[in-house]
MIDO-204966 format. One record per residue (C-alpha): residue in three letters; residue number from 0; x, y, z. Coordinates in steps of 0.001 Angstrom, whole numbers, plus 500000, padded with zeros to 6 digits. Each point is the difference from the previous one (the first is absolute). Example, Ala and Ser with C-alpha at 12.3 -4.5 7.8 and 13.67 -1.06 7.14 Angstrom:
2
<"ALA",0,<512300,495500,507800>>
<"SER",1,<501370,503440,499340>>
END
This chain:
274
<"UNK",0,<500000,500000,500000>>
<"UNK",1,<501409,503178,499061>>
<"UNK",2,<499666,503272,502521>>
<"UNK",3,<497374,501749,497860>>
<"UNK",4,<497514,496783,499751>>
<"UNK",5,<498395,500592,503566>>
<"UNK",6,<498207,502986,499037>>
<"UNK",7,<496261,499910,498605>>
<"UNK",8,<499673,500356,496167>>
<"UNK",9,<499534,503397,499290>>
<"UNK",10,<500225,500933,503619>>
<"UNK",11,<501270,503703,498647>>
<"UNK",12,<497521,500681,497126>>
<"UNK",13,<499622,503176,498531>>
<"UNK",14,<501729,501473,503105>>
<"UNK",15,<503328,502763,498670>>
<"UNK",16,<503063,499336,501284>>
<"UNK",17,<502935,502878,500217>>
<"UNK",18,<503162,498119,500120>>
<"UNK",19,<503210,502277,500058>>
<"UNK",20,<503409,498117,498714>>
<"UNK",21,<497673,497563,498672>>
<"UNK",22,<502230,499582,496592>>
<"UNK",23,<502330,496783,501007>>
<"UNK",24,<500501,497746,503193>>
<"UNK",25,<498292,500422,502387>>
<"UNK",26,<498360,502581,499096>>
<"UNK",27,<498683,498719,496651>>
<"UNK",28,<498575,496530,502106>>
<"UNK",29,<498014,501975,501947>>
<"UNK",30,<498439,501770,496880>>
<"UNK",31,<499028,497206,498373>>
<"UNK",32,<499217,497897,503052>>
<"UNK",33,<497066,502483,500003>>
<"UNK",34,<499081,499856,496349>>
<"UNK",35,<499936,496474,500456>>
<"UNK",36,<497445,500087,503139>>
<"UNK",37,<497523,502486,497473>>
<"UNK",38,<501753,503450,500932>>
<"UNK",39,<501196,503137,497645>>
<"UNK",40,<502999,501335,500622>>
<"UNK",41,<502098,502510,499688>>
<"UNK",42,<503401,499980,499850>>
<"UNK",43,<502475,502789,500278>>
<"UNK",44,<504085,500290,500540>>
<"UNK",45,<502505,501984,497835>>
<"UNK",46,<501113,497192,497865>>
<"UNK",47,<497440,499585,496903>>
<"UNK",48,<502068,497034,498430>>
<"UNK",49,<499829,497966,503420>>
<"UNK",50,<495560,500769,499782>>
<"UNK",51,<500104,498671,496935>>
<"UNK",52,<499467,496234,500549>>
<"UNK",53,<497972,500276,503217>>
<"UNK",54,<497200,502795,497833>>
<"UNK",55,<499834,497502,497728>>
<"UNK",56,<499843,496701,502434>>
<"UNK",57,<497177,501538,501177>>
<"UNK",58,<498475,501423,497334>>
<"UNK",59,<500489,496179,498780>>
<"UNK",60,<497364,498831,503178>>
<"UNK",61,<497448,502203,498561>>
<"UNK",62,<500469,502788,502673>>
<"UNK",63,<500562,503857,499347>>
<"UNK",64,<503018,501055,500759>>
<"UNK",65,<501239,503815,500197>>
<"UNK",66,<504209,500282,499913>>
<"UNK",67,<501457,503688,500780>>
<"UNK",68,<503383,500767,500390>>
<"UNK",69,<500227,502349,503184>>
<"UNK",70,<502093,499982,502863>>
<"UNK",71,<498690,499882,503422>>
<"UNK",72,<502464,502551,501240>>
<"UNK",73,<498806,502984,497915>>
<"UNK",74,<496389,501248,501977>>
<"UNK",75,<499167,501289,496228>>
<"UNK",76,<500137,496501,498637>>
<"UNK",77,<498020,498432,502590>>
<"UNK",78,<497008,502297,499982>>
<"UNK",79,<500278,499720,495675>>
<"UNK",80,<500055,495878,500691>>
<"UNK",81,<497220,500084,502177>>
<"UNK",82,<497655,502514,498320>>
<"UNK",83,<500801,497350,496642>>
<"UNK",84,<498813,497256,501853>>
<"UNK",85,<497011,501717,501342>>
<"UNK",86,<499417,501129,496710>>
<"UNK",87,<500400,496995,497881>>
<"UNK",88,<499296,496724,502855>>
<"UNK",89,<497081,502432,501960>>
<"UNK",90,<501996,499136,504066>>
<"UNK",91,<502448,498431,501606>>
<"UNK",92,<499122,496681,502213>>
<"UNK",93,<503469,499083,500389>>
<"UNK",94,<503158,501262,500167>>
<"UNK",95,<503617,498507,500770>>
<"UNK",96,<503008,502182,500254>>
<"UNK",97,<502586,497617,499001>>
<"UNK",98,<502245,502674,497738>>
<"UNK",99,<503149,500944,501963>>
<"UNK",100,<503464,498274,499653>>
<"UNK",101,<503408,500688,501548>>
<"UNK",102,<503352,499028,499522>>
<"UNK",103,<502611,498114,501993>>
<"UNK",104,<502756,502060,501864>>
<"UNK",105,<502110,499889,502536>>
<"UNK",106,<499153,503083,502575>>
<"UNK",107,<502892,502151,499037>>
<"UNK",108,<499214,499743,496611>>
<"UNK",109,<496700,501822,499624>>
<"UNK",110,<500233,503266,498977>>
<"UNK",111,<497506,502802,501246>>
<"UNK",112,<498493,500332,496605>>
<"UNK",113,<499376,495850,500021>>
<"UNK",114,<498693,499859,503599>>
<"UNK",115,<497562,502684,499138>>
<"UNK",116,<499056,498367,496715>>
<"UNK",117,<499399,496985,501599>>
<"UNK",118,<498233,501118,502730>>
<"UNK",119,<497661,502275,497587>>
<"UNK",120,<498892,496827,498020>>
<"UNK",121,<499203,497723,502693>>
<"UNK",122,<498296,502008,502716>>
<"UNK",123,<499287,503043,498570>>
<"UNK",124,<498684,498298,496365>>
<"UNK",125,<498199,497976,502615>>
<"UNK",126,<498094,502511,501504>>
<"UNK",127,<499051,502345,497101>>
<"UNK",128,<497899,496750,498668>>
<"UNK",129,<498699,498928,503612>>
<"UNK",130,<498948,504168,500769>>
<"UNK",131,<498107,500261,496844>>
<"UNK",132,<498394,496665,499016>>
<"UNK",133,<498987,499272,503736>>
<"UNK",134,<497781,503161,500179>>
<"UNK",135,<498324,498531,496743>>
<"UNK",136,<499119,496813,502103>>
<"UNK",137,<498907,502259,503111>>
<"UNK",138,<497426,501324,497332>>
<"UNK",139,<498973,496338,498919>>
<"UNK",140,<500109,498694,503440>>
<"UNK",141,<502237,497027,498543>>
<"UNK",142,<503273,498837,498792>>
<"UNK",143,<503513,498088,500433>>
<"UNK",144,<503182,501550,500156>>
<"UNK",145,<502719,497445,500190>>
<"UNK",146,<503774,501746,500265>>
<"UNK",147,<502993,497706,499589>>
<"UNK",148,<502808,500216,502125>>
<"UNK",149,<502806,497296,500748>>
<"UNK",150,<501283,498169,502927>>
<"UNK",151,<503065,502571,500229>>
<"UNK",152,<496774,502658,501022>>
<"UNK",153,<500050,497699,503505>>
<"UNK",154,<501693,499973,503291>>
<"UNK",155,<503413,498719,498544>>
<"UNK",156,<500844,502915,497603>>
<"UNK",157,<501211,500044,496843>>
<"UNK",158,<504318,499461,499983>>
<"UNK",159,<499451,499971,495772>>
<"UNK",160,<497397,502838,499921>>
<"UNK",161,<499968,502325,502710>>
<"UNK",162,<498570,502621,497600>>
<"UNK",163,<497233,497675,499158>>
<"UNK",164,<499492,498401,503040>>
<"UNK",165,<499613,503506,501622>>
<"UNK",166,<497279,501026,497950>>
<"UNK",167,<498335,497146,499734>>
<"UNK",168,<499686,499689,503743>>
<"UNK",169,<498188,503322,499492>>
<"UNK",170,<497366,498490,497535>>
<"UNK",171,<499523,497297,502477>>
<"UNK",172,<499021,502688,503041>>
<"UNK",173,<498210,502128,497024>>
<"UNK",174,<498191,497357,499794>>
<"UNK",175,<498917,499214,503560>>
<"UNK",176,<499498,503806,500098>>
<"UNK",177,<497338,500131,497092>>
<"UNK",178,<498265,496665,501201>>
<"UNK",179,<498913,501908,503179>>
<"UNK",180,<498170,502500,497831>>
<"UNK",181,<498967,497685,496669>>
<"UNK",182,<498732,497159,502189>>
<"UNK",183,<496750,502443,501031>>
<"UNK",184,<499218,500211,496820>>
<"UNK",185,<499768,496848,498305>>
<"UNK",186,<503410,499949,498459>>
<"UNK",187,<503148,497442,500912>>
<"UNK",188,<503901,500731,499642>>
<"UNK",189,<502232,497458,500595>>
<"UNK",190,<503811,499425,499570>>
<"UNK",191,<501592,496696,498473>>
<"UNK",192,<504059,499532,500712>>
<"UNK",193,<500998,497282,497603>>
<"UNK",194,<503524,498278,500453>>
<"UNK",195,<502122,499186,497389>>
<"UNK",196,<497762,499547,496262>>
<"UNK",197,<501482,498294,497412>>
<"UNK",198,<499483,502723,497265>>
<"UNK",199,<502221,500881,497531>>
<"UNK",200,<500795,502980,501384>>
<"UNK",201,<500944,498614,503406>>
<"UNK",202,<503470,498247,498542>>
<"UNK",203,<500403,503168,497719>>
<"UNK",204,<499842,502267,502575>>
<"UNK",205,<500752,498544,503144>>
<"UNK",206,<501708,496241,499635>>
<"UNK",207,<502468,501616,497425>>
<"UNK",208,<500965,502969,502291>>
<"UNK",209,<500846,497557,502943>>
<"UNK",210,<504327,499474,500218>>
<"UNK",211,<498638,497210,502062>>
<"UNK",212,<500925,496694,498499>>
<"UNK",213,<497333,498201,499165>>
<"UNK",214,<497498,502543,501348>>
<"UNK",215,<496956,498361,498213>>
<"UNK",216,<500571,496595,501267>>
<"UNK",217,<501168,501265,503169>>
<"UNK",218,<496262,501793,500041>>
<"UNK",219,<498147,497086,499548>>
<"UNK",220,<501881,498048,502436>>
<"UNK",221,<498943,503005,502472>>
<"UNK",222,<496519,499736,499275>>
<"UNK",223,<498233,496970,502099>>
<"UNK",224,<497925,499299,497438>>
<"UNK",225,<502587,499455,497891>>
<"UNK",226,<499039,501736,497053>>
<"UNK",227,<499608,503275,498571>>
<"UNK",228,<495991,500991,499578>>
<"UNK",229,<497763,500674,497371>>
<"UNK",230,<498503,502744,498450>>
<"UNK",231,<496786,498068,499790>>
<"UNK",232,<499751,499644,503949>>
<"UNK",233,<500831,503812,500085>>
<"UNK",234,<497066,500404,497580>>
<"UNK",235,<497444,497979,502002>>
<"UNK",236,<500943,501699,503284>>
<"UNK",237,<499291,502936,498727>>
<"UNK",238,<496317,498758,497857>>
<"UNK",239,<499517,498625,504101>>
<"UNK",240,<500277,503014,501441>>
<"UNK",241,<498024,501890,497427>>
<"UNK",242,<497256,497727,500742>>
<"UNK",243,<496771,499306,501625>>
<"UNK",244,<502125,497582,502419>>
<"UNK",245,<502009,502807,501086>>
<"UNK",246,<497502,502362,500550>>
<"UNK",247,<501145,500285,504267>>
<"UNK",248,<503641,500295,499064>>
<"UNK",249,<501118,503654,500005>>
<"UNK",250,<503407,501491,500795>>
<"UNK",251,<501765,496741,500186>>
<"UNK",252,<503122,499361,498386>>
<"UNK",253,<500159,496164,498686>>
<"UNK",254,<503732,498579,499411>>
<"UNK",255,<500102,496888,497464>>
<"UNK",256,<503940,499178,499973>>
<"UNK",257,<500184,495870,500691>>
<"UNK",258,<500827,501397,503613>>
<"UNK",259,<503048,501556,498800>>
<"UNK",260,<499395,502612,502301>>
<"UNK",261,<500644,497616,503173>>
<"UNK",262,<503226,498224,498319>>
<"UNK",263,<503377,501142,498996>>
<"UNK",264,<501211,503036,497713>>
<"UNK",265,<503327,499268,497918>>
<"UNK",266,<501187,503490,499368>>
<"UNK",267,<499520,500987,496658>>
<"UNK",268,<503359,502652,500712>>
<"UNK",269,<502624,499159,502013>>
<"UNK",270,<499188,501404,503137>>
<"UNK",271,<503657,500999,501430>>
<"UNK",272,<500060,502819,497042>>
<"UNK",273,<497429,503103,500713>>
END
């Protein structure tokens, strides 16, 4: 059985889904996940080329699918992306803020202007979506809002991405934050931290910046579960927590990671050079 096949048939029909990074990985999963269940989507991110195959996946299933090329860090953009969808898909039911991204560094080696770049995208992006499209589900009295995080948002830190891991950690109490508020009005946000995803960006970005030998089977062998995940269990966390099932489950933040949270961390850097 694969991740997606517990869910009804059509469980997500006619419902419009905003999906932000949705072009590849993860991100592109979750879109079609969606499509798959009955939903339109949308689909936006600054890379046209990587939309390309996921518009047309979709468009494939017999769903509508909208694909803009905006980025979540200029306020302009947003407001233009949502008054499209409004325009052309008539609301927003659903809407995951998976766009974001950082890259691996060693502390010393962030400059200001990366730190602030970083920090822009993944918290500040963030919020310019969650401000504007929750006051659209106020209005409705309904609505998901799923944001994705990672397990270096937790407790532990984030030795590869202390950029990311800083401003992630934000989303995650942005999150808590808005569910105090949302929850009164119909209207769930929720955080998912996955672990490590076997995507093609995760050895492109991250497994070949490692000068750990190794690094990739060195991660697996850290994970308990002894695998890297999926990007369809990503997907169907995220379909559960958009939901009728999930209906009571506001502010939380859901890790899926094989429990590699609770096991060991090979350092992707070595960790005697700063």
């Amino acid at each position: 059985m694969e991740p997606l096949d517990i869910f009804k048939d059509q469980i997500m029909l006619d419902k419009t889904v905003l999906v932000t990074g949705g072009g590849r990985g993860i991100g592109g999963s979750i879109a079609i996940a969606f499509a798959k269940l009955g939903a339109n989507v949308v689909i936006a991110s600054r890379n046209e080329e990587n939309r390309k195959p996921t518009e047309d996946h979709i468009r494939g299933l017999g769903r509508k699918c909208l694909s803009v090329t905006m980025s979540i860090r200029v306020p302009e953009e947003v407001d233009a992306l949502i008054d499209t969808t409004l325009k052309e898909m008539g609301g927003i039911d659903v809407l995951v803020n998976n766009a974001g991204g950082q890259f691996p560094a060693r502390p010393s080696e962030i400059s200001d202007g990366g730190w602030r770049s970083v920090v822009d995208l993944n918290l500040n992006g963030t919020w310019n979506m969650c401000n504007r499209v929750s006051k659209l589900m106020v209005q409705q009295k309904s609505g998901s809002i799923v944001n994705m995080v990672h397990v270096y948002s937790m407790g532990r830190g984030a030795p590869p991405f202390v950029h990311s891991g800083a401003a992630r950690a934000g989303v995650i109490s942005m999150t808590k934050s808005l569910a105090y508020y949302l929850a009164r009005h119909g209207v769930t946000i929720n955080a998912i931290a996955p672990g490590t995803i076997d995507t093609t960006g995760l050895r492109e970005e991250e497994f070949a910046a490692a000068d750990t030998e190794n690094y990739e089977a060195a991660t697996v062998a850290d994970i308990p579960a002894q695998r890297l995940g999926s990007v369809d269990e990503v997907a169907a966390l995220v379909v559960f927590l958009s939901s009728p099932a999930a209906r009571y489950i506001n502010g939380s933040t859901i890790v899926a990671d094989g429990a590699q949270y609770m096991g060991n961390w090979t350092p992707m850097f070595d960790p005697e050079t700063f």
